[in-house]
C-alpha positions in Angstrom: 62.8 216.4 -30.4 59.9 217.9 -28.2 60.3 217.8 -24.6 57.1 216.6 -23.9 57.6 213.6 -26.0 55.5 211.7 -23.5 52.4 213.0 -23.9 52.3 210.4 -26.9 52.3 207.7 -24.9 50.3 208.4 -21.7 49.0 211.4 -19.7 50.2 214.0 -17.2 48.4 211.8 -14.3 49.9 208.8 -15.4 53.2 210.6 -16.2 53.2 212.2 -12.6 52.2 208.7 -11.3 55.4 207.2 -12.4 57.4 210.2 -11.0 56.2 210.2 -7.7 56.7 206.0 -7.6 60.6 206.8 -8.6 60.8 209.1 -6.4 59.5 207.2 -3.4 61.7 204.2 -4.1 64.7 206.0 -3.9 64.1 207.6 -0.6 65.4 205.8 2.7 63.1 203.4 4.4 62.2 205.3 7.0 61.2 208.5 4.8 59.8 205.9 2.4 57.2 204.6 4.7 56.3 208.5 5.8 55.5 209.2 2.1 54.0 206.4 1.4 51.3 206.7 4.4 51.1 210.5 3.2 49.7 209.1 -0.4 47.1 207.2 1.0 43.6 209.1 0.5 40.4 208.3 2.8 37.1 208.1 0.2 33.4 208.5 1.5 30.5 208.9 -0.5 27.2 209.7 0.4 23.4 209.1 -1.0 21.3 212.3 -1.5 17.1 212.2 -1.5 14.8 215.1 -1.5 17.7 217.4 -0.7 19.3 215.7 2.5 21.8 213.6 2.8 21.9 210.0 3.6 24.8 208.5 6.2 28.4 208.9 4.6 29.6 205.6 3.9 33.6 205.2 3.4 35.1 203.1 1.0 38.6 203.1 2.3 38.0 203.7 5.8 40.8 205.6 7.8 43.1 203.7 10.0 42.6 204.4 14.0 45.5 206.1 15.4 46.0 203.9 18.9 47.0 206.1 21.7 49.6 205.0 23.8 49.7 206.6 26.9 53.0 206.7 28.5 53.2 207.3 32.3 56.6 208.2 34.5 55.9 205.0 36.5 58.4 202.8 35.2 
């Protein structure tokens, strides 16, 4: 038997896919979460005419990290 017996069936990407989504279920919750937000990708596209660009436009726009200021005051 070939060790890359999988490559009938579906393909590296998909392959690696279902790697990485074992891999992440097996992890803790906390660490879980932390990969889980590290997969997430931000995708902008953006019009070209005559050789300049049009406004970027995202299609999964990035979530807004709130600051929280913290003060001694209590």
């Amino acid at each position: 038997m070939s060790s890359a017996i999988w490559r009938q069936h579906f393909t590296f990407n998909k392959y690696s896919q279902i790697a990485a989504r074992a891999l992440r279920q097996s992890l803790n919750e906390a660490e879980r979460v932390q990969a889980e937000r590290r997969g997430l990708t931000v995708v902008r596209y953006q019009s070209w005419e005559d050789g300049k660009g049009g406004e970027q436009v995202y299609l999964n726009p990035p979530e807004q990290k709130k600051d929280v200021t913290k003060s001694a005051a209590v």
